[in-house]
Chimera marker file (.cmm) of the C-alpha trace (Angstrom):
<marker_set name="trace">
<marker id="1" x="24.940" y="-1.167" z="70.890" r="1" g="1" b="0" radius="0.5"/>
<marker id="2" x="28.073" y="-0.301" z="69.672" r="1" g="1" b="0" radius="0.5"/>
<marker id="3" x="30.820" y="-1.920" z="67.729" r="1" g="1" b="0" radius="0.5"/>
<marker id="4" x="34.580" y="-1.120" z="66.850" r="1" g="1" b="0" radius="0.5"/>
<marker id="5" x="36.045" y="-1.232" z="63.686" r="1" g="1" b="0" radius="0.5"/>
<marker id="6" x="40.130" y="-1.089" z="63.593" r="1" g="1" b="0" radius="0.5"/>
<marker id="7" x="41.209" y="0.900" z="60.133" r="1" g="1" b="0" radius="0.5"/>
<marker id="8" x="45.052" y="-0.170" z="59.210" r="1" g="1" b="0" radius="0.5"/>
<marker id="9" x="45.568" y="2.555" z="56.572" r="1" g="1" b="0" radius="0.5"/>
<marker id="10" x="44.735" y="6.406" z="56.059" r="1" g="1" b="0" radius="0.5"/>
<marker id="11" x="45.361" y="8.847" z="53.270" r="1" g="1" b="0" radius="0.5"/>
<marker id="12" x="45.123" y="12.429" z="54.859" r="1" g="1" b="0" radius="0.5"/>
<marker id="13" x="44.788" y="13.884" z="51.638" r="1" g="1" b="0" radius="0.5"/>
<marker id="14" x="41.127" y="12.100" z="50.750" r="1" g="1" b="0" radius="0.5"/>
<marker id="15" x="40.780" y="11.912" z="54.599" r="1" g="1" b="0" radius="0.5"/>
<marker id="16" x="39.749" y="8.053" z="53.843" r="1" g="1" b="0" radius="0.5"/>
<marker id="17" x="40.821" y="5.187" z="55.847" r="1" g="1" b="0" radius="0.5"/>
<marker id="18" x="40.355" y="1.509" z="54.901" r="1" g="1" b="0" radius="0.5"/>
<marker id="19" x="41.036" y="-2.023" z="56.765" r="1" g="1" b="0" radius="0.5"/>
<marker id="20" x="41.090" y="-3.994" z="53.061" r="1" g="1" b="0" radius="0.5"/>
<marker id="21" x="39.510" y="-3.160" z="49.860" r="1" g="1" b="0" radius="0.5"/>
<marker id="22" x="35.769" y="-3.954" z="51.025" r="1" g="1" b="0" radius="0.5"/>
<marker id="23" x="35.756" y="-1.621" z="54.231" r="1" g="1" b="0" radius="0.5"/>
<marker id="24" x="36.550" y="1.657" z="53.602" r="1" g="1" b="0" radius="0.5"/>
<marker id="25" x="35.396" y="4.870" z="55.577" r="1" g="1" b="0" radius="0.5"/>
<marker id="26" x="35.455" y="8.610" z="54.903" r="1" g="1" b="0" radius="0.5"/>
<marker id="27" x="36.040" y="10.398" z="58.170" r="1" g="1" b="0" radius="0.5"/>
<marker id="28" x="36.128" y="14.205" z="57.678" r="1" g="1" b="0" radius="0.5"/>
<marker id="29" x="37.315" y="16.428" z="60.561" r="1" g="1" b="0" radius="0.5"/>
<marker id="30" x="34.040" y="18.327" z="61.145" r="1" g="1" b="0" radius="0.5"/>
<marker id="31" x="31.703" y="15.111" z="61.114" r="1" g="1" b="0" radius="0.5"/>
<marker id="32" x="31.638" y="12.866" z="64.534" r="1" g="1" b="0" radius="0.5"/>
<marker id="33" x="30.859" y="9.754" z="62.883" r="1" g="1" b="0" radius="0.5"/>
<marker id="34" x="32.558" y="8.641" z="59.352" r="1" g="1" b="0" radius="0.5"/>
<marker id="35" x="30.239" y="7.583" z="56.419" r="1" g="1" b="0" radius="0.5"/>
<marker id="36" x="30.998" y="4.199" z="55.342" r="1" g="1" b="0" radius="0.5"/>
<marker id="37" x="31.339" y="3.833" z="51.129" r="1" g="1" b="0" radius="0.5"/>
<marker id="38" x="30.211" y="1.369" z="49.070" r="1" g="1" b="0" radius="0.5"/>
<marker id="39" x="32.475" y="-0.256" z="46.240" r="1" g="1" b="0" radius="0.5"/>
<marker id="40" x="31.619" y="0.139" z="43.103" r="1" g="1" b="0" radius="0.5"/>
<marker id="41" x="32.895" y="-0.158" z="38.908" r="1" g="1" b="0" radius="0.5"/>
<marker id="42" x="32.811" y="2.607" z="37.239" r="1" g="1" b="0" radius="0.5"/>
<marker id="43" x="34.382" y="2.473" z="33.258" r="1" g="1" b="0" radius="0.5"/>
<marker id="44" x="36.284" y="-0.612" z="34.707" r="1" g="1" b="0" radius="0.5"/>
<marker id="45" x="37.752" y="0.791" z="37.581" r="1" g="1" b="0" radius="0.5"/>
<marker id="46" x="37.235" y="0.158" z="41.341" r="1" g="1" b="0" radius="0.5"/>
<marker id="47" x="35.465" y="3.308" z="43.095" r="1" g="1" b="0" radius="0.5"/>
<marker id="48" x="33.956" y="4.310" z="46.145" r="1" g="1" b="0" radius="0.5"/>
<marker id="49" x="30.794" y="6.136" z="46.641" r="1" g="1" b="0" radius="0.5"/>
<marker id="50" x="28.974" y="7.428" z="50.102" r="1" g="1" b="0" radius="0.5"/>
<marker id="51" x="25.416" y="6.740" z="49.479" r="1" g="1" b="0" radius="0.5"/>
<marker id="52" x="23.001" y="9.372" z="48.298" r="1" g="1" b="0" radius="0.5"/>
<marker id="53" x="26.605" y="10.900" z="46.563" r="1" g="1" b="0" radius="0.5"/>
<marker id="54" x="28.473" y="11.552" z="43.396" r="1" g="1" b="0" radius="0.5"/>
<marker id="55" x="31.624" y="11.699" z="44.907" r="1" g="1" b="0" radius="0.5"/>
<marker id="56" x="33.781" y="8.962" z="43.538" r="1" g="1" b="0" radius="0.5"/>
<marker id="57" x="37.440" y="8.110" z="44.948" r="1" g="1" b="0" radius="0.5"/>
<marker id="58" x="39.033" y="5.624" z="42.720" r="1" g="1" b="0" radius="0.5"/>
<marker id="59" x="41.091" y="2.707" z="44.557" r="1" g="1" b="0" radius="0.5"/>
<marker id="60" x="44.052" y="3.982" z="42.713" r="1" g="1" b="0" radius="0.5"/>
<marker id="61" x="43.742" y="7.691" z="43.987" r="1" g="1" b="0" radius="0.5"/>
<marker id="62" x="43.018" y="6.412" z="47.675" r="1" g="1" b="0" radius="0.5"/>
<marker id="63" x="46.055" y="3.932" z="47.466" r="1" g="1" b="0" radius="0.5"/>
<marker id="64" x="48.565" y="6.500" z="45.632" r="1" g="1" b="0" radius="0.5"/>
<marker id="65" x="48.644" y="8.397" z="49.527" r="1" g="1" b="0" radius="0.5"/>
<marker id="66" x="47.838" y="5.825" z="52.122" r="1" g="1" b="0" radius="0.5"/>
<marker id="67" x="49.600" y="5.798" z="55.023" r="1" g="1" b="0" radius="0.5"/>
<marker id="68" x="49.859" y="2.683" z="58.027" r="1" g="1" b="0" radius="0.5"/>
<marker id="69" x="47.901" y="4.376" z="60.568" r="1" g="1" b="0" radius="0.5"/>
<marker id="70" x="45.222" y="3.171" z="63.193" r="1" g="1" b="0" radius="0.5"/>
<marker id="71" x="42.185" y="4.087" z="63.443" r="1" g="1" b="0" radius="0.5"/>
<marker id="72" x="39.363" y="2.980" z="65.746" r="1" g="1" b="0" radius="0.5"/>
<marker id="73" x="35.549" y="3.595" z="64.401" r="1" g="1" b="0" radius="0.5"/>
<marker id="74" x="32.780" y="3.078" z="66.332" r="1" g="1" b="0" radius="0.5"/>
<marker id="75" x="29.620" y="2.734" z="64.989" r="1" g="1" b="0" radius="0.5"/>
<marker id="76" x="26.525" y="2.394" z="66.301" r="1" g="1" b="0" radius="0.5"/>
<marker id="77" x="24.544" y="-0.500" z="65.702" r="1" g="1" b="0" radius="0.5"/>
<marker id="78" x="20.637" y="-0.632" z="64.732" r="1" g="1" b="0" radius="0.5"/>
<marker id="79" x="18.848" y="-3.277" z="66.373" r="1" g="1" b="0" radius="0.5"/>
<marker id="80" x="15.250" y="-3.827" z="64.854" r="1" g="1" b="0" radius="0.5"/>
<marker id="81" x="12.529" y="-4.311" z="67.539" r="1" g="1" b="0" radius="0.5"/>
<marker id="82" x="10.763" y="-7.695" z="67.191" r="1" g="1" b="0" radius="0.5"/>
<link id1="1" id2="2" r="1" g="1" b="0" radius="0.2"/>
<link id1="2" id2="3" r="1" g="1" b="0" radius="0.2"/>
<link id1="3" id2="4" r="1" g="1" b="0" radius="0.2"/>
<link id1="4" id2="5" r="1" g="1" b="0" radius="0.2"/>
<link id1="5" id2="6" r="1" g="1" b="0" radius="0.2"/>
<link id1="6" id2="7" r="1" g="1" b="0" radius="0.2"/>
<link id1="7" id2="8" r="1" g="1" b="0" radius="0.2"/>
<link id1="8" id2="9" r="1" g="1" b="0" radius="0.2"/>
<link id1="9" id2="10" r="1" g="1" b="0" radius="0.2"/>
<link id1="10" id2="11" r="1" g="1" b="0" radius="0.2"/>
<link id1="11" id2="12" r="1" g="1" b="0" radius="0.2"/>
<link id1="12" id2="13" r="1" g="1" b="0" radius="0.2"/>
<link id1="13" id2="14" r="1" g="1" b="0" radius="0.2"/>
<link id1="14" id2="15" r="1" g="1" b="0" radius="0.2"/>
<link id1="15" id2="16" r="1" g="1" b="0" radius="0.2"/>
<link id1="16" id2="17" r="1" g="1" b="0" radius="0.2"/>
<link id1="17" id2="18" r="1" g="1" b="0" radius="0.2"/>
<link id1="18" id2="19" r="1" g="1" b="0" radius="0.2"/>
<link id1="19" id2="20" r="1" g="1" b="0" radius="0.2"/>
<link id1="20" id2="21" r="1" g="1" b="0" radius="0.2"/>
<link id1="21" id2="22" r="1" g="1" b="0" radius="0.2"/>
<link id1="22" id2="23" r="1" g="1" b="0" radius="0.2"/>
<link id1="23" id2="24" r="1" g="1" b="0" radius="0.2"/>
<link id1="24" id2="25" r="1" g="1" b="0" radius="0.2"/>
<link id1="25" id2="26" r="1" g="1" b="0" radius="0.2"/>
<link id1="26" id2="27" r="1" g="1" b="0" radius="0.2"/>
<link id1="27" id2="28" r="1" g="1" b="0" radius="0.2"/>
<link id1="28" id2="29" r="1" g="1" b="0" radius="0.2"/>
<link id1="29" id2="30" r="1" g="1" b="0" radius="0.2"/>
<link id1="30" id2="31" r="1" g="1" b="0" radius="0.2"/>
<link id1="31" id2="32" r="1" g="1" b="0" radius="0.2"/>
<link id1="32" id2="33" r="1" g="1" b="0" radius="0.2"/>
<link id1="33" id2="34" r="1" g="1" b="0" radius="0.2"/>
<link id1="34" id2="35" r="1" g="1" b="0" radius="0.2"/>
<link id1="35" id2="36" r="1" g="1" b="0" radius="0.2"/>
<link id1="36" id2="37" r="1" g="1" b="0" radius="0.2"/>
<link id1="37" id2="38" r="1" g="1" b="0" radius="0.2"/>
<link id1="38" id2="39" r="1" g="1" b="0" radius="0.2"/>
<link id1="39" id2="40" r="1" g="1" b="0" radius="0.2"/>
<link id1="40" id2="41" r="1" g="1" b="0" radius="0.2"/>
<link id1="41" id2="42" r="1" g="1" b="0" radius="0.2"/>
<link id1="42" id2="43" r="1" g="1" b="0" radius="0.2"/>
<link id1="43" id2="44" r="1" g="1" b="0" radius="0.2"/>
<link id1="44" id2="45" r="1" g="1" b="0" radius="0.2"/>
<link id1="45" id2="46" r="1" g="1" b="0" radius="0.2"/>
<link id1="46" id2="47" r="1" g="1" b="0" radius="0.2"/>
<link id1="47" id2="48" r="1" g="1" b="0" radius="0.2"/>
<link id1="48" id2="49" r="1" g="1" b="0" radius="0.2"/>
<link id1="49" id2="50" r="1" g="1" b="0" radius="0.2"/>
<link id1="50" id2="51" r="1" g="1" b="0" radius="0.2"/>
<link id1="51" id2="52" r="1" g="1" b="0" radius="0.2"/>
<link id1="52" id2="53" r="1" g="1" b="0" radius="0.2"/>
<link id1="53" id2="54" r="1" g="1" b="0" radius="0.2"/>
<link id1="54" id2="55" r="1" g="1" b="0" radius="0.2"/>
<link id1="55" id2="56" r="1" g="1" b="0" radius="0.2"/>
<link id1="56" id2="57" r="1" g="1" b="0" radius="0.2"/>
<link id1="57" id2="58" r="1" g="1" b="0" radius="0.2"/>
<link id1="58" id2="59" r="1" g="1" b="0" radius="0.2"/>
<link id1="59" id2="60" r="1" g="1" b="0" radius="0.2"/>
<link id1="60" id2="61" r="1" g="1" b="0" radius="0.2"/>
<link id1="61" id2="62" r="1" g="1" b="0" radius="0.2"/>
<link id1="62" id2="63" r="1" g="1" b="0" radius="0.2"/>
<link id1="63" id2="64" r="1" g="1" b="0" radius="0.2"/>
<link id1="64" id2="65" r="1" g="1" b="0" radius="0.2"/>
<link id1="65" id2="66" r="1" g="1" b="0" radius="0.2"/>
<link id1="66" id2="67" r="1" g="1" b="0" radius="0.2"/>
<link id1="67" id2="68" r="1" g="1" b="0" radius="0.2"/>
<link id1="68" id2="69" r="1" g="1" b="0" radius="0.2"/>
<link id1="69" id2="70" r="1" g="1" b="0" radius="0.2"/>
<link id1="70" id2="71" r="1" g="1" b="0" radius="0.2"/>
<link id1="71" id2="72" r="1" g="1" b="0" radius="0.2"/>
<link id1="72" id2="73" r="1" g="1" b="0" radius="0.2"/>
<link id1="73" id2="74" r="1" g="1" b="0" radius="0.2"/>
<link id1="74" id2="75" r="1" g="1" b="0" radius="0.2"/>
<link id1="75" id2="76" r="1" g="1" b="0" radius="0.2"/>
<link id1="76" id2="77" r="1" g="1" b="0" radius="0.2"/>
<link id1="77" id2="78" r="1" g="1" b="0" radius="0.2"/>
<link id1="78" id2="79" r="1" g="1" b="0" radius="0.2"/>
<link id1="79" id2="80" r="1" g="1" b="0" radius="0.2"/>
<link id1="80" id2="81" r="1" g="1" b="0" radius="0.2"/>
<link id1="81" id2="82" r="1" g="1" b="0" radius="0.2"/>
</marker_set>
């Protein structure tokens, strides 16, 4: 099953696009589907890692380039077997 998630914003610098502050989505060129990262405080700032990475991208760096562009994800949905 698969669901649609609208993105309102890009920066095509980061190649990161976000819908608010809690859903945001790295979506390189070379990759079909976009890895989804995780919020996070790091030395009191707001940052966003892919899990498994040490990439950070702070909220300020990701905001400093944003753009209003749409962008539809979808994303497949695991459903666990009873």
């Amino acid at each position: 099953m698969q669901i649609e998630i609208k993105l309102k914003f890009y920066n095509p610098i980061l190649q990161v696009a976000l819908s608010h502050w809690r859903e945001v989505y790295f979506i390189p060129n070379d990759v079909n589907e976009p890895i989804q990262l995780t919020p996070e405080f790091y030395r009191g700032d707001l940052v966003y890692r892919a899990k498994g990475k040490s990439k950070r991208y702070s909220y300020r760096q990701i905001k400093k380039d944003l753009i209003p562009q749409i962008i539809i994800v979808k994303k497949e949905l695991q459903l666990l077997p009873f």
